[in-house]
C-alpha positions as CSV (number, residue, x, y, z in Angstrom):
1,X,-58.3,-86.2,-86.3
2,X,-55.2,-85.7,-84.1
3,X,-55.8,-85.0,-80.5
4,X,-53.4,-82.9,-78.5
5,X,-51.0,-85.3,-76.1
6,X,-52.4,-84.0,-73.1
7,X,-56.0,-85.8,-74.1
8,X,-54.1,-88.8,-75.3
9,X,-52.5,-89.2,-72.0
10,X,-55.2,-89.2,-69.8
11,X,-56.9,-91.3,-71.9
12,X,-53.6,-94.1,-70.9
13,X,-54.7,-93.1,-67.1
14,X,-58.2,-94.5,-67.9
15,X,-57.0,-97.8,-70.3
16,X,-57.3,-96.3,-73.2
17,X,-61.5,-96.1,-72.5
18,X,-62.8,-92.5,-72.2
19,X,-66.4,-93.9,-70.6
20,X,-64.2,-95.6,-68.3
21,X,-64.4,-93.5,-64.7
22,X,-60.7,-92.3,-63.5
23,X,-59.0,-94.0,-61.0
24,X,-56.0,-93.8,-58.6
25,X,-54.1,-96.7,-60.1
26,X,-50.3,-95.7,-60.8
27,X,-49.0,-94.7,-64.4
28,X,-47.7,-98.6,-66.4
29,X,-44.3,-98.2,-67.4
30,X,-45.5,-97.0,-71.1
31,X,-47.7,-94.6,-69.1
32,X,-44.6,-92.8,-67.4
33,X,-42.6,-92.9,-70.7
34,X,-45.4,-91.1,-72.4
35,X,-45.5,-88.3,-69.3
36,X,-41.9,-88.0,-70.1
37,X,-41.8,-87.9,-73.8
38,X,-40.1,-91.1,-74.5
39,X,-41.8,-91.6,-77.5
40,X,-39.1,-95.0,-78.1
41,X,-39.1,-95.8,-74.5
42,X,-43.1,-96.2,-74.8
43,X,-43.4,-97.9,-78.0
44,X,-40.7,-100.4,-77.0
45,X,-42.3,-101.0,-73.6
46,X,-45.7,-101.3,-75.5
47,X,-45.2,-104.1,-78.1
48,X,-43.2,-106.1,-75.2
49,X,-46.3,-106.0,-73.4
50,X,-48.5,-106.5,-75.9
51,X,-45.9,-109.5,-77.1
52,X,-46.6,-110.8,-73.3
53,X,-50.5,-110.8,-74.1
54,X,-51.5,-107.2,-71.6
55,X,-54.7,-106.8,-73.7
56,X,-54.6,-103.3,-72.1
57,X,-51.3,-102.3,-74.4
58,X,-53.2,-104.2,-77.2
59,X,-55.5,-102.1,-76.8
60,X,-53.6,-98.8,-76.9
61,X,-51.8,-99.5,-79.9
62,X,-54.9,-100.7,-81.8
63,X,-56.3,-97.1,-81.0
64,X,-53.2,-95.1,-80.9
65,X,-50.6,-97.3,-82.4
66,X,-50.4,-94.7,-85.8
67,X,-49.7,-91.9,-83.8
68,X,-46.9,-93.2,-81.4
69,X,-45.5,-94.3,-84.5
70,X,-45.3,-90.4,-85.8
71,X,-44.3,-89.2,-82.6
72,X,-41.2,-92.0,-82.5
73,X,-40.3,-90.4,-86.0
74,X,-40.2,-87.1,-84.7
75,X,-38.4,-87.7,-81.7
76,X,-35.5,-89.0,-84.0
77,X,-36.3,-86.1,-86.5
78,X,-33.5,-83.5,-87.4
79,X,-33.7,-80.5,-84.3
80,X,-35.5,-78.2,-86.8
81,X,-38.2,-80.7,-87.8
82,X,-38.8,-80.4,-84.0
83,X,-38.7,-77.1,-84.1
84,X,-41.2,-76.5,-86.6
85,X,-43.9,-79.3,-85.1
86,X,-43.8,-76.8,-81.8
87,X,-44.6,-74.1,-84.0
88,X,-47.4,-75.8,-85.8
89,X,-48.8,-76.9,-82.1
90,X,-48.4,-73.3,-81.3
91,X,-49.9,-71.8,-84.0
92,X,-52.9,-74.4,-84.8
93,X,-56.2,-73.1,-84.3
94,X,-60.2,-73.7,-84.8
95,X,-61.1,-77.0,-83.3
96,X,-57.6,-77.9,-82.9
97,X,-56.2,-75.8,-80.2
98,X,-52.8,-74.9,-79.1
99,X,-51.2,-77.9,-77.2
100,X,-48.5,-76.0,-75.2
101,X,-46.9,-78.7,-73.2
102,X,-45.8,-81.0,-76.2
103,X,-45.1,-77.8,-78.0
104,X,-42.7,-77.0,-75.2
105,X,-41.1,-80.4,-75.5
106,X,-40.4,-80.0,-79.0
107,X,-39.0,-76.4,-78.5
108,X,-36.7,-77.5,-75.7
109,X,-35.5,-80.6,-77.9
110,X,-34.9,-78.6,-80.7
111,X,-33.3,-75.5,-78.9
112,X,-31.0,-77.9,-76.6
113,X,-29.5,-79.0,-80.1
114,X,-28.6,-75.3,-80.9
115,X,-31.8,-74.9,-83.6
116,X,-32.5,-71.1,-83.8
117,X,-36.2,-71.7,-84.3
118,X,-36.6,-73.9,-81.4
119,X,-34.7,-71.2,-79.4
120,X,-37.2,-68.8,-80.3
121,X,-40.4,-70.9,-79.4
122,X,-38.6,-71.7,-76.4
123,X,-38.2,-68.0,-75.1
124,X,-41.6,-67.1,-76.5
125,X,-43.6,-69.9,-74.0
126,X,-41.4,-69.1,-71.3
127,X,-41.9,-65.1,-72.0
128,X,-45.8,-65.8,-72.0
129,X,-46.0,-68.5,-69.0
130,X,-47.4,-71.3,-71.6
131,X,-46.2,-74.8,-71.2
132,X,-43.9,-73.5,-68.6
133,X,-44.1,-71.1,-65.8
134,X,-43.4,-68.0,-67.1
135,X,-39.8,-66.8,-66.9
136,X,-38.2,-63.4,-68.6
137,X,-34.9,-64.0,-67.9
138,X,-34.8,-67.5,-69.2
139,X,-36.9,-66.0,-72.6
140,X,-34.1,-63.5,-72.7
141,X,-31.2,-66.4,-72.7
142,X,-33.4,-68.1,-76.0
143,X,-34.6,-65.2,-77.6
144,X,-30.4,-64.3,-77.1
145,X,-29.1,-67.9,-78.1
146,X,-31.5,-67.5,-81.3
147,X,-30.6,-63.4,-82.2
148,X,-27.0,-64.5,-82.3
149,X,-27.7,-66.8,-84.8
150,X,-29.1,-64.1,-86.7
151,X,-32.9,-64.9,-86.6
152,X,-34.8,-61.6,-87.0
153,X,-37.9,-62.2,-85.1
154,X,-36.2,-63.6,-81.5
155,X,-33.8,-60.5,-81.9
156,X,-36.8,-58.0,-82.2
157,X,-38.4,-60.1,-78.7
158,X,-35.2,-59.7,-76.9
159,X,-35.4,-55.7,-77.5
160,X,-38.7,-55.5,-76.8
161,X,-37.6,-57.2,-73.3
162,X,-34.8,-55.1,-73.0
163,X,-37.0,-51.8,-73.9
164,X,-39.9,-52.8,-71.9
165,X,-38.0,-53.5,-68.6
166,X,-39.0,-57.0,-68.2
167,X,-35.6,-57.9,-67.6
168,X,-36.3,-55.7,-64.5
169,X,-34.0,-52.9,-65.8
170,X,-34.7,-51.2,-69.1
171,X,-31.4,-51.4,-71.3
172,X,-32.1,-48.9,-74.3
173,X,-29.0,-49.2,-75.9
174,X,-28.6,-52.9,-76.1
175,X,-32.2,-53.0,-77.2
176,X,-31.5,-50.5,-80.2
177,X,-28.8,-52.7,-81.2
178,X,-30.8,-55.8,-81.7
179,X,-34.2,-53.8,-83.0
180,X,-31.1,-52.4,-85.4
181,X,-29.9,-56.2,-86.5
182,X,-33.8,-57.4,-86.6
183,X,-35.0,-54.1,-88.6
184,X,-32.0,-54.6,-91.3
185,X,-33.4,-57.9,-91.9
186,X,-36.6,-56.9,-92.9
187,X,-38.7,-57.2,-89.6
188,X,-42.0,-54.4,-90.1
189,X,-41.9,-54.6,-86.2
190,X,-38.4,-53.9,-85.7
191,X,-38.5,-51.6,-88.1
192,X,-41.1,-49.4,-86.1
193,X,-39.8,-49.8,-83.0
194,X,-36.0,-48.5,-83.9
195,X,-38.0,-45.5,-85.5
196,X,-39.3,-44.9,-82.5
197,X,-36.2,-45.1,-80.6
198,X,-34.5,-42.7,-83.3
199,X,-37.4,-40.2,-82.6
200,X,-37.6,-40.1,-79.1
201,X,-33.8,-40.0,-78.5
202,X,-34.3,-43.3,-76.5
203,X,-31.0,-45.4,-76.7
204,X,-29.8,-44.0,-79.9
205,X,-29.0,-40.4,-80.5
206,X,-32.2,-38.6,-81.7
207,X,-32.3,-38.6,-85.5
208,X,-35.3,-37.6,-87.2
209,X,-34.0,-38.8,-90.9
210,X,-33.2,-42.1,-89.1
211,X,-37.0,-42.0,-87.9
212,X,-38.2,-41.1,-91.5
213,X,-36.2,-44.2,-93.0
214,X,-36.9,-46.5,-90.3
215,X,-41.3,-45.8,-90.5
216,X,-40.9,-46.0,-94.4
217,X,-39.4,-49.1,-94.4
218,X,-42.2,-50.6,-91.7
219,X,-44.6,-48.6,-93.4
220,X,-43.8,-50.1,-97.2
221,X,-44.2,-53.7,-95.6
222,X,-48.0,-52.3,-94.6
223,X,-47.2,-51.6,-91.0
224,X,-50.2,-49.3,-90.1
225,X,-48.9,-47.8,-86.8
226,X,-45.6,-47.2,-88.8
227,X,-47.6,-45.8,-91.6
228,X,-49.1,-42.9,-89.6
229,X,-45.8,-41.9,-87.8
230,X,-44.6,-41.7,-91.3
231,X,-47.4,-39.1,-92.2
232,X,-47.2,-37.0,-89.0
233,X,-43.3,-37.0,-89.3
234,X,-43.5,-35.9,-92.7
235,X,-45.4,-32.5,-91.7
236,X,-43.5,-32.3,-88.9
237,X,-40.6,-32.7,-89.7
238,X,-40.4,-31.3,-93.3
239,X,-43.1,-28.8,-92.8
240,X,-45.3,-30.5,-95.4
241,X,-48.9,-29.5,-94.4
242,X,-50.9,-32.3,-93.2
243,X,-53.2,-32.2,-96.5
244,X,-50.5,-32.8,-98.9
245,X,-50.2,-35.8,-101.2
246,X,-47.4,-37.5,-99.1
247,X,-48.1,-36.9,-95.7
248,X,-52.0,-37.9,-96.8
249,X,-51.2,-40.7,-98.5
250,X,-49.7,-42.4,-95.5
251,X,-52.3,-41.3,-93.1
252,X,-55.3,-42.6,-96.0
253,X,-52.9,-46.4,-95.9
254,X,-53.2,-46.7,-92.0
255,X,-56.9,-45.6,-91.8
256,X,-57.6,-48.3,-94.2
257,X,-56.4,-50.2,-91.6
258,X,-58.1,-49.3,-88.9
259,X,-55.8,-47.1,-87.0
260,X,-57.5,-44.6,-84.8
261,X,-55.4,-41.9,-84.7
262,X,-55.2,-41.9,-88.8
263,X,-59.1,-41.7,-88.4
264,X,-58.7,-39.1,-86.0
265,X,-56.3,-36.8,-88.2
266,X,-57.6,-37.3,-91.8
267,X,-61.0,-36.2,-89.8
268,X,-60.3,-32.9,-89.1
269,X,-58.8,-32.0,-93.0
């Protein structure tokens, strides 16, 4: 079983024993390296002690030799082999839950080498305040490093931070631009979003065909919310009644999904 850093760590505090009771001794040398992420640092340090007969360093790499040993080859790992181990410790789920603080190593590692995935994952945890304390602006620099690499999903966060004012003052156009590049990659989200912008005249000149396209290309790729727009829009905007095969159709695909408002609409037909 692999056991998130943070437990691993304060299991060095207490010599590697977990019945052991916690004391106030200061961090070993190893011990600081680990805080710090020195993976190569502590694994030197270790087997030089060890090599010197500590029986407490022993110890440590009898239990936990194997997985300093992975974390050494990670730490020399290619940026996006970095980047995709803070992913997998921000995704992992069930028993195993999210270890934020060596996922936000990872992320910074792999987004200080100019990796577009680690960029991401770096402005996502500081955008949600996990494994650092929770900063827009410096989510906007990432989620902006990654876009102008040309990775969908961080340019669809940085317009939803530039729509959603987090960057304390809504900037419509520049968030149309990047929904725009995200959505023309494929992104369902995007893709909804920019239809929304198109039909609310929001950044973007309103543009109801713009809005049809947008919502049928979000709602092809099963995005429900986009799904109803598209059916509403349709009658609305075409003057097909509600009722009809096309406008139904799309309303019948979201309420299979759950959405309310479909619910509420196919209802009252």
């Amino acid at each position: 079983m692999r056991y998130p850093l943070s437990l691993l760590l304060a299991l060095t505090l207490l010599g590697g024993c977990a019945s052991q009771a916690p004391t106030t001794q200061p961090r070993t040398s190893y011990q600081e390296a680990l805080y710090r992420f020195d993976f190569v640092g502590a694994q030197r340090l270790l087997l030089a002690q060890k090599a010197q007969g500590d029986k407490r360093a022993a110890r440590y790499l009898a239990d936990q030799g194997e997985w300093l040993a992975g974390q050494v080859v990670l730490q020399q790992a290619s940026p996006q082999t970095q980047a995709e181990q803070a992913e997998t410790l921000i995704l992992q789920s069930g028993p195993q839950m999210s270890d934020f603080r060596e996922a936000a190593h990872w992320a910074k590692s792999a987004a200080q080498a100019g990796n577009p995935q680690g960029q991401y994952w770096l402005g996502w945890l500081l955008e949600k305040g996990q494994g650092f304390r929770q900063n827009p602006h410096q989510a906007s620099y990432w989620y902006q490093q990654a876009a102008q690499q040309g990775l969908a999903c961080a340019q669809r966060q940085l317009a939803l931070l530039l729509e959603n004012g987090a960057l304390m003052v809504p900037d419509l156009q520049e968030a149309a631009h990047w929904y725009g590049a995200a959505a023309r990659q494929g992104d369902p989200l995007a893709q909804l979003n920019l239809g929304q912008l198109y039909l609310q005249g929001r950044g973007v000149p309103q543009d109801l065909g713009q809005a049809e396209h947008w919502y049928q290309q979000a709602a092809e790729q099963g995005e429900a919310k986009a799904q109803y727009q598209l059916g509403m829009l349709l009658h609305l905007n075409q003057g097909l009644p509600l009722d009809s095969p096309q406008p139904r159709y799309w309303l019948q695909k979201a309420a299979e999904q759950g959405n309310v408002q479909a619910l509420d609409t196919l209802s009252t037909l």
